[in-house]
FIMAR-744676 format. One record per residue (C-alpha): residue number from 1; residue in one letter; y, z, x. Coordinates in nm, 3 decimals, decimal comma, padded with zeros to 5 digits. Each point is the difference from the previous one (the first is absolute). Layout:
N
   k r      yy      zz      xx
 NUM A       Y       Z       X
...
end
This chain:
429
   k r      yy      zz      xx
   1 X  00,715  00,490 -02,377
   2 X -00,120 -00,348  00,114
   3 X  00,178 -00,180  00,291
   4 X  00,351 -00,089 -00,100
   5 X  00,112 -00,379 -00,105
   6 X  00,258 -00,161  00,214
   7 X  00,331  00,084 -00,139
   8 X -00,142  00,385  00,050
   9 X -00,126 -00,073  00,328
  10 X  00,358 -00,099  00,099
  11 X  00,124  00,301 -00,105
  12 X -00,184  00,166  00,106
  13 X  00,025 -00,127  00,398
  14 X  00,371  00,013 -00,070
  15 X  00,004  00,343 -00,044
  16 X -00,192  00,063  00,281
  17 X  00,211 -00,188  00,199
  18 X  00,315  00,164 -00,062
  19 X -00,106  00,338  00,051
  20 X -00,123 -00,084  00,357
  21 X  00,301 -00,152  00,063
  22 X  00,192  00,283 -00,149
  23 X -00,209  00,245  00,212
  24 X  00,071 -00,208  00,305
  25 X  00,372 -00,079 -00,031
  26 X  00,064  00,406 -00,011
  27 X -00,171  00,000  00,349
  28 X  00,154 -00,290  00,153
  29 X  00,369  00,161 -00,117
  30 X -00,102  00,328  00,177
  31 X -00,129 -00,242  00,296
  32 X  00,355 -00,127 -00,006
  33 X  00,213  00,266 -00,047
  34 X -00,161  00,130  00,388
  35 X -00,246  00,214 -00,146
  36 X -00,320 -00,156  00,169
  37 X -00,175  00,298  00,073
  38 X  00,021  00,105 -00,346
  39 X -00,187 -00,292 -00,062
  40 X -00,251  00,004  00,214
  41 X -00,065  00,312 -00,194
  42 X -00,009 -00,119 -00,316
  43 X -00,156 -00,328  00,006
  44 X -00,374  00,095  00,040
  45 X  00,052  00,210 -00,359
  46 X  00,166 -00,332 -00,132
  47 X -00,196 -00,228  00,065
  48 X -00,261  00,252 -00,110
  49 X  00,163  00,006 -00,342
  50 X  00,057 -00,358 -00,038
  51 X -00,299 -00,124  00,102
  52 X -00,188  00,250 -00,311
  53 X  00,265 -00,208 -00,208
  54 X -00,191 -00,324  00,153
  55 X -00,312  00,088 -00,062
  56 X  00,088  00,167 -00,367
  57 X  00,073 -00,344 -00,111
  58 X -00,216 -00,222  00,192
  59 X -00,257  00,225 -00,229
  60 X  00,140 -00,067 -00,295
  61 X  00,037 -00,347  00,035
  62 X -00,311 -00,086  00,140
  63 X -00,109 -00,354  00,119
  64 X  00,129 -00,201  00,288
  65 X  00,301  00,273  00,091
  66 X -00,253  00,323  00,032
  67 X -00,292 -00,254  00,170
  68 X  00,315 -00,054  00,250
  69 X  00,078  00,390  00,033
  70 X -00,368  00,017  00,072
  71 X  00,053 -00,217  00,278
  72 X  00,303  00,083  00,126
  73 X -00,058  00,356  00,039
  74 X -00,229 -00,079  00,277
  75 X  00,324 -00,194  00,206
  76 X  00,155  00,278  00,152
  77 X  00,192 -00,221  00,226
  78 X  00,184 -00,131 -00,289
  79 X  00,011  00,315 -00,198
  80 X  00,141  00,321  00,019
  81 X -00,306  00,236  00,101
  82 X  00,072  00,230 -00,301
  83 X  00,049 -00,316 -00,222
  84 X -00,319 -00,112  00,127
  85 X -00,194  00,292 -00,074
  86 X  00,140  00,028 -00,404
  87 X -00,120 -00,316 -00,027
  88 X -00,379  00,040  00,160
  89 X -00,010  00,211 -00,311
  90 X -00,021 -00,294 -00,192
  91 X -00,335 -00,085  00,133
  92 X -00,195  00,269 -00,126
  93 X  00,259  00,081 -00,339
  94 X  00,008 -00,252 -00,234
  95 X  00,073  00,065 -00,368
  96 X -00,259 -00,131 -00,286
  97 X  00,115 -00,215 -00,276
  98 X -00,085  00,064 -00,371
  99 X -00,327 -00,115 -00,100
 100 X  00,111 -00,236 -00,252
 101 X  00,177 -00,207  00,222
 102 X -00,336 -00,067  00,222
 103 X -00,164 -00,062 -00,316
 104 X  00,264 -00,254 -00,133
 105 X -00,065 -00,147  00,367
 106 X -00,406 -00,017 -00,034
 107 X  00,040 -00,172 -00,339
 108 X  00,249 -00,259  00,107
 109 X -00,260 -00,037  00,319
 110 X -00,299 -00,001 -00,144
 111 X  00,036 -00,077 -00,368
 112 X -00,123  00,332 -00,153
 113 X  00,135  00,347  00,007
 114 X -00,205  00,286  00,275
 115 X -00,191  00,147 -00,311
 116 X -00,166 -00,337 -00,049
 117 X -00,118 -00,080  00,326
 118 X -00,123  00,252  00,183
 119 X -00,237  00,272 -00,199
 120 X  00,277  00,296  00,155
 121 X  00,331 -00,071  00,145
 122 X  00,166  00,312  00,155
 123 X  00,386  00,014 -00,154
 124 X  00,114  00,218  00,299
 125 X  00,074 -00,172  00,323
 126 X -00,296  00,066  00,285
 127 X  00,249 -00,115  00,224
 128 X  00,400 -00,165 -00,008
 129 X  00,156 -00,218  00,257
 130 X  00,354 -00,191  00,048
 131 X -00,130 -00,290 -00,189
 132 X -00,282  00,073 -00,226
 133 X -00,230  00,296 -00,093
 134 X -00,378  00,104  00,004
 135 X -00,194  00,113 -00,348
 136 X -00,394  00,069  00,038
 137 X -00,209 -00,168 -00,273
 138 X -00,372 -00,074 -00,043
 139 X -00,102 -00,319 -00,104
 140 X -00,192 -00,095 -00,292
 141 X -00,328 -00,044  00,247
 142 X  00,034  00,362  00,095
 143 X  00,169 -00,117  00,341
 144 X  00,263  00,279  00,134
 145 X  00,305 -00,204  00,069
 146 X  00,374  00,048  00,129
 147 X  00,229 -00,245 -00,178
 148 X  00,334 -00,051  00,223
 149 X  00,290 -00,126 -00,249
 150 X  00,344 -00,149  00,083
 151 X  00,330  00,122 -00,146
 152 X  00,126 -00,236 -00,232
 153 X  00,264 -00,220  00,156
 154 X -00,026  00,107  00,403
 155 X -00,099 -00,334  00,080
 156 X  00,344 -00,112 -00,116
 157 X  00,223  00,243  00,120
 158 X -00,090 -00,109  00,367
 159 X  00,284 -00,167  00,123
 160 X  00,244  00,187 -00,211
 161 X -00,094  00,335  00,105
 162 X -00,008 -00,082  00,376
 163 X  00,405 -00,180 -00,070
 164 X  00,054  00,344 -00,156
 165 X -00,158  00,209  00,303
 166 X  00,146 -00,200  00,247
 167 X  00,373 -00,006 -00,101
 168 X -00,035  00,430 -00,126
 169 X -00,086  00,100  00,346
 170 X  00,232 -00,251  00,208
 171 X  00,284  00,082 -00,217
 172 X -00,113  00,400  00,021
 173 X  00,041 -00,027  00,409
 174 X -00,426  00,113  00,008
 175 X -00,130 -00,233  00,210
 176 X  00,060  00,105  00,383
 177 X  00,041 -00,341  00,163
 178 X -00,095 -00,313  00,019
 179 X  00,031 -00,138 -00,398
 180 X -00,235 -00,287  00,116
 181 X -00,251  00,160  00,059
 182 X  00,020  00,181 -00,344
 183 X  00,039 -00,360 -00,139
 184 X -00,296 -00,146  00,176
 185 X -00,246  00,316 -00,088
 186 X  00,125 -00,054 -00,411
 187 X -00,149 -00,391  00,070
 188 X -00,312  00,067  00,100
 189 X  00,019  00,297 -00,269
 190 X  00,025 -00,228 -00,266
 191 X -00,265 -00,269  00,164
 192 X -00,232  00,296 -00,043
 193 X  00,068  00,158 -00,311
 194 X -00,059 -00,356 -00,162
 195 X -00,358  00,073  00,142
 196 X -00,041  00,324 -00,083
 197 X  00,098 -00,079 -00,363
 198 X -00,233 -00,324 -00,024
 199 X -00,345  00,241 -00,110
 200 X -00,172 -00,356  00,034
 201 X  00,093  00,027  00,340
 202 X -00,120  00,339  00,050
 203 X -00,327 -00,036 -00,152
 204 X -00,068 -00,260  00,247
 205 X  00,123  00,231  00,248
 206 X -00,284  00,277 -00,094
 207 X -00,234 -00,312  00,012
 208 X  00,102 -00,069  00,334
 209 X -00,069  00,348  00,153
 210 X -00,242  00,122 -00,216
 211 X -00,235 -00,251  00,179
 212 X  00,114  00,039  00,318
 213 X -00,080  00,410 -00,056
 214 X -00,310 -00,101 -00,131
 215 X -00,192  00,083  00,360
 216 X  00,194  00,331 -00,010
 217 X -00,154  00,276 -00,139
 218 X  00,272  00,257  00,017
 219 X  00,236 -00,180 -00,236
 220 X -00,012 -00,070 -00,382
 221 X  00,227 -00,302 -00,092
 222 X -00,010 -00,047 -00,378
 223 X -00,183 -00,304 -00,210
 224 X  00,300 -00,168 -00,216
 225 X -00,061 -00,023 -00,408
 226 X  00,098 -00,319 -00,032
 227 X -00,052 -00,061 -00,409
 228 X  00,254  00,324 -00,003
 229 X  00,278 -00,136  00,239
 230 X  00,270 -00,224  00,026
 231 X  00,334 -00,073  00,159
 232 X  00,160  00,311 -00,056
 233 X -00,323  00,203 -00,116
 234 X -00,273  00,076  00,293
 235 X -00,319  00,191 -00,060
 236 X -00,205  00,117  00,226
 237 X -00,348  00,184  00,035
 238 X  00,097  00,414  00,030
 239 X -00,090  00,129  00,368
 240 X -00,004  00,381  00,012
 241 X  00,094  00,187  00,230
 242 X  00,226  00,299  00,068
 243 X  00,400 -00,009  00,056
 244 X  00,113  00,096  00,403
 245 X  00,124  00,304 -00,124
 246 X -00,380  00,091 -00,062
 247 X -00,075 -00,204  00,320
 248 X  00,201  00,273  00,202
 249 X -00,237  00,268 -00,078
 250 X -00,349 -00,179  00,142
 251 X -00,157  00,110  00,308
 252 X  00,177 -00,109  00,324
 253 X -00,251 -00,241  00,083
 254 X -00,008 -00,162 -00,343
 255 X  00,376 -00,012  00,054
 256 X -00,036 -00,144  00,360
 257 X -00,249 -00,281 -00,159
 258 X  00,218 -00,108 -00,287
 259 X  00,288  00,020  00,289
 260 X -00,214 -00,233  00,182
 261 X -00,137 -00,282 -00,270
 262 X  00,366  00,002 -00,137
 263 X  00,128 -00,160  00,345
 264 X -00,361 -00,205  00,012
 265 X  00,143 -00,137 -00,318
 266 X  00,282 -00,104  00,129
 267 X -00,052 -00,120  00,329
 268 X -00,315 -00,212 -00,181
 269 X  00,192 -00,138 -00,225
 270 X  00,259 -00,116  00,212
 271 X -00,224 -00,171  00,265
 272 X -00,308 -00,025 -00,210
 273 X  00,131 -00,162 -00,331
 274 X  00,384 -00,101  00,150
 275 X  00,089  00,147 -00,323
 276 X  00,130  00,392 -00,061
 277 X  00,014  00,226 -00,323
 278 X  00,382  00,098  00,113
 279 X  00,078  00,280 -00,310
 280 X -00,149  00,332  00,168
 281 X  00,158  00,192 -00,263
 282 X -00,245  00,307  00,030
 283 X -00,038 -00,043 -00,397
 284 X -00,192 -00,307  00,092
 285 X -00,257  00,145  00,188
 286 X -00,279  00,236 -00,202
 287 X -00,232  00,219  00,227
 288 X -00,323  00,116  00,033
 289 X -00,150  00,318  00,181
 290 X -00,237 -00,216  00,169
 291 X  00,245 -00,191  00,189
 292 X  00,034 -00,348 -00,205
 293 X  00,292 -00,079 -00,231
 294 X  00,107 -00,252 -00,273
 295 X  00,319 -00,208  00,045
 296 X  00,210 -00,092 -00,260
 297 X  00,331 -00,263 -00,065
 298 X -00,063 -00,309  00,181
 299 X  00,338 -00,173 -00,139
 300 X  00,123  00,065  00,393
 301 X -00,233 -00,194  00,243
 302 X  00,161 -00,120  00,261
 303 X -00,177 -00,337  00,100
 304 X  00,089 -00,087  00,365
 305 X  00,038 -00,336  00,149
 306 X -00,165 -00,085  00,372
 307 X  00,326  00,043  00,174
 308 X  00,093  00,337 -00,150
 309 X -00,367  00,150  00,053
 310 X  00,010 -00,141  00,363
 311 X  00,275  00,172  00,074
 312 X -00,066  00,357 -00,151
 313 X -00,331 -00,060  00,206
 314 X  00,224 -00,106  00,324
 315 X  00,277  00,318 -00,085
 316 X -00,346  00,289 -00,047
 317 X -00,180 -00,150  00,285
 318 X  00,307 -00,080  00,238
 319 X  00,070  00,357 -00,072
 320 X -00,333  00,174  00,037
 321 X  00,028 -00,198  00,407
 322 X  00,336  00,033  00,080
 323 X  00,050 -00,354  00,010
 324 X  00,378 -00,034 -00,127
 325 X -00,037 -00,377  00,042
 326 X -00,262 -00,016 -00,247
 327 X  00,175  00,221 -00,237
 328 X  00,350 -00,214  00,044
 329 X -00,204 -00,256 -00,142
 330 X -00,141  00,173 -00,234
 331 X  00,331  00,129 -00,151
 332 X  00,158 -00,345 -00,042
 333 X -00,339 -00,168 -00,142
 334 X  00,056  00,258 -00,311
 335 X  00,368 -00,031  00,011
 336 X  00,079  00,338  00,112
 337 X  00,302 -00,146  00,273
 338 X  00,262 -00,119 -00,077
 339 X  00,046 -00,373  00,214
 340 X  00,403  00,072  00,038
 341 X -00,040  00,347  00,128
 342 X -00,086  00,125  00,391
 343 X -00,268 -00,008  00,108
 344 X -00,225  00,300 -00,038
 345 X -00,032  00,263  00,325
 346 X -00,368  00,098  00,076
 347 X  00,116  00,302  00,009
 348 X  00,046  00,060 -00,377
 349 X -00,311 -00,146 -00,111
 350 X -00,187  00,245  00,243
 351 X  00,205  00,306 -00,160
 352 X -00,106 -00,071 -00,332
 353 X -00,389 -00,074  00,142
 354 X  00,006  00,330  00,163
 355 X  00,118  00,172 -00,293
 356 X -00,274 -00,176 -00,292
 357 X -00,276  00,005  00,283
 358 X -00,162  00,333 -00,050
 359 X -00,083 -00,135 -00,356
 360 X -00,257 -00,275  00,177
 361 X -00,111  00,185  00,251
 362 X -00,371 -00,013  00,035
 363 X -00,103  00,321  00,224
 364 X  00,095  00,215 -00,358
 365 X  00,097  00,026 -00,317
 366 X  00,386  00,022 -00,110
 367 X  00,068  00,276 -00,232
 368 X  00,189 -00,113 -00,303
 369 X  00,053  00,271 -00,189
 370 X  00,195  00,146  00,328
 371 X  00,194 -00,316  00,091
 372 X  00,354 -00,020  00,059
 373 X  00,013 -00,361  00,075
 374 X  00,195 -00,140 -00,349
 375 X  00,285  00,296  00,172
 376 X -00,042 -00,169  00,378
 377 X  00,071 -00,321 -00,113
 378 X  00,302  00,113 -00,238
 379 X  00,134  00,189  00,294
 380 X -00,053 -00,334  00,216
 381 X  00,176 -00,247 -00,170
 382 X  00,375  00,084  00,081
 383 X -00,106  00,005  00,342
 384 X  00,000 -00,372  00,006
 385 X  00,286 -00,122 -00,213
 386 X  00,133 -00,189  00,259
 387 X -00,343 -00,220  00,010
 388 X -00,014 -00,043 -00,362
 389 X  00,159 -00,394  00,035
 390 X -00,360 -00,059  00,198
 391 X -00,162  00,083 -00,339
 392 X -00,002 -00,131 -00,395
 393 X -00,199  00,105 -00,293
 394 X -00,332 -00,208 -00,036
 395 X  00,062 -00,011 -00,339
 396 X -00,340 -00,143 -00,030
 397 X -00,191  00,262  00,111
 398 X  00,163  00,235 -00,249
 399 X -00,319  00,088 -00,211
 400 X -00,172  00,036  00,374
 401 X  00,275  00,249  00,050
 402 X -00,068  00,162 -00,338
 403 X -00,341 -00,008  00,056
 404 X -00,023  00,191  00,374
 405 X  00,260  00,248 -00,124
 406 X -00,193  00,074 -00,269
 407 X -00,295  00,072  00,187
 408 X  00,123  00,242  00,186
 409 X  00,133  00,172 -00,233
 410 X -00,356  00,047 -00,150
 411 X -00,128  00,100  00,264
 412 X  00,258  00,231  00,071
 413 X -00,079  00,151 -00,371
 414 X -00,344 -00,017  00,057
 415 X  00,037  00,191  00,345
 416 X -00,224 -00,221  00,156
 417 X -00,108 -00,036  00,341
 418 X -00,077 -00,351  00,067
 419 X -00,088 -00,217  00,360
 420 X  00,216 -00,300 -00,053
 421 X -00,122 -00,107  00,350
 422 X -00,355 -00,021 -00,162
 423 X  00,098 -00,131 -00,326
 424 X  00,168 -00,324  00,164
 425 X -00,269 -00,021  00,268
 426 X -00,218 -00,063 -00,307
 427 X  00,210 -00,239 -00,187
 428 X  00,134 -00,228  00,304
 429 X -00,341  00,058  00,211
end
């Protein structure tokens, strides 16, 4: 079934919204009838439970509210862990539409139906996302292309569906703490799903870093079709390649090399071009056996203003010499303190340097596919409640965020051993 229309959408959220709240009142009346420890018990199996009846409909409705699961699952702070992780299964699990609702889309797009403009159109999906869907196609030149096509009506269910998400999970009792922050994330959410959906934008974007990779011969960035694209249709030339799953069974050192040129790519782009692909979905990525890959979606590229990439340079490099000062400055050039709060101990910064530093450490390798860092950090965070006024979300930085998480992850999947320490010796000289 295609995505559904407003009124269903409501409904939908509704739903949603009192069964969490449902689940969640029969836990606060244990909670008050003295039976805390009961709770304790139970909670980690209900939020569990509610947090599958998230994702479930974040699915089914697609667009802005599952792009938002997508992001929120990886703000643990705000989210129950095991709500978090039900919803991280939205970024690899998204359901396909029927195919005559992408081809209703290409004709409205492009004036013609799929048969008629490409000599073979694939009518299964080679790939679905929260806001649109991937068919392969060849083009009447013989050209093998992907053709990326929007749901109908996403771009208009923007504001809406973040209303929607925002008052479900406040009135469900979700959210941990601090609402504002919540509110604040779902504004810059909606500043960048306006991108994402503008496929004007995004060709523009694979313009922008296809040149840049040009001098970069372990990356394939893909040549847009522009007579076969449009605002809510985007094709692009096919890159093949094979999926991570595949990836996982190369040699170790082909695995250590694509662990490698996957944080080259990053840490070029971000000091090279100013300008990051920030969607590391793994489905985005296609490899090869001899260590190069082709990189797909460029609807999230975070472009990064002097002030912002001045201080991610000040936080890394502040960090890699222990200079605190520098990386005090650093935080509040990307927005990162909040100007109301304490100010921030030493101390804390050096806790979290000690605990990230093994991944840039130059004398050898750090071993992915054996890390324990992403449970470190979880364990960490409680530790410093009481210094969490010193801090605010850089809500600006959140594809950054999206984009650094992601990469470890891959490299984590890849189980890749990688010398950060080398890597950004190479990119900052």
């Amino acid at each position: 079934m295609s995505p559904p229309r407003k009124f269903g959408r409501w409904l939908k959220l509704a739903g949603m919204t009192t069964s969490v709240a449902s689940s969640y009142a029969g836990v606060r009346f244990l909670k008050a009838l003295g039976f805390s420890e009961k709770v304790q018990e139970m909670l980690p199996e209900t939020n569990a439970r509610i947090g599958a009846r998230i994702a479930r409909t974040l699915g089914e409705l697609k667009g802005p509210v599952m792009k938002l699961g997508q992001m929120a699952s990886l703000s643990t702070d705000l989210l129950p862990r095991e709500i978090a992780e039900q919803l991280a299964k939205l970024r690899k699990d998204a359901p396909a539409v029927p195919y005559k609702v992408i081809a209703k889309q290409v004709e409205a797009e492009l004036g013609a139906p799929p048969e008629e403009l490409f000599r073979w159109f694939d009518t299964a999906p080679y790939a679905a996302a929260s806001i649109g869907q991937v068919h392969r196609a060849t083009t009447e030149d013989g050209r093998d292309v992907v053709v990326k096509v929007q749901y109908p009506g996403v771009d208009a269910s923007v504001g809406a569906d973040l209303s929607h998400m925002r008052f479900a999970l406040r009135a469900a009792g979700v959210l941990r703490k601090r609402p504002e922050v919540f509110d604040r994330m779902l504004e810059e959410l909606s500043a960048r799903l306006h991108e994402e959906l503008d496929y004007v934008r995004e060709a523009q974007n694979v313009a922008l870093l296809g040149a840049f990779h040009a001098a970069h011969d372990f990356v394939r960035v893909p040549t847009v079709v522009a007579e076969r694209s449009a605002a809510r249709v985007l094709t692009l030339t096919f890159e093949g390649g094979d999926p991570i799953e595949v990836a996982q069974t190369y040699p170790q050192e082909v695995r250590d090399r694509l662990g490698e040129r996957l944080m080259l790519l990053l840490f070029s782009e971000l000091f090279g071009a100013a300008a990051m692909h920030a969607d590391p979905n793994p489905a985005n990525f296609a490899f090869c056996a001899d260590g190069t890959f082709a990189l797909y979606d460029f609807g999230a590229v975070k472009r990064f203003t002097p002030e912002e990439l001045g201080g991610v340079r000040a936080v890394i490099s502040g960090a890699l010499g222990e200079d605190y000062a520098v990386v005090d400055e650093g935080m509040r050039a990307v927005g990162a303190l909040n100007p109301d709060g304490p100010p921030v101990d030493p101390a804390i910064y050096k806790v979290w340097r000690d605990l990230v530093a093994p991944v840039f450490d130059a004398k050898e390798p750090f071993n992915y596919g054996a890390s324990r860092l992403h449970h470190k950090i979880l364990v960490k965070f409680p530790e410093f409640k009481d210094a969490a006024r010193s801090f605010r979300l850089p809500v600006g930085l959140m594809l950054a965020q999206r984009a650094f998480v992601g990469l470890y992850g891959n490299l984590r999947n890849l189980g890749a051993r990688v010398n950060g320490g080398e890597v950004l010796a190479r990119v900052l000289g």
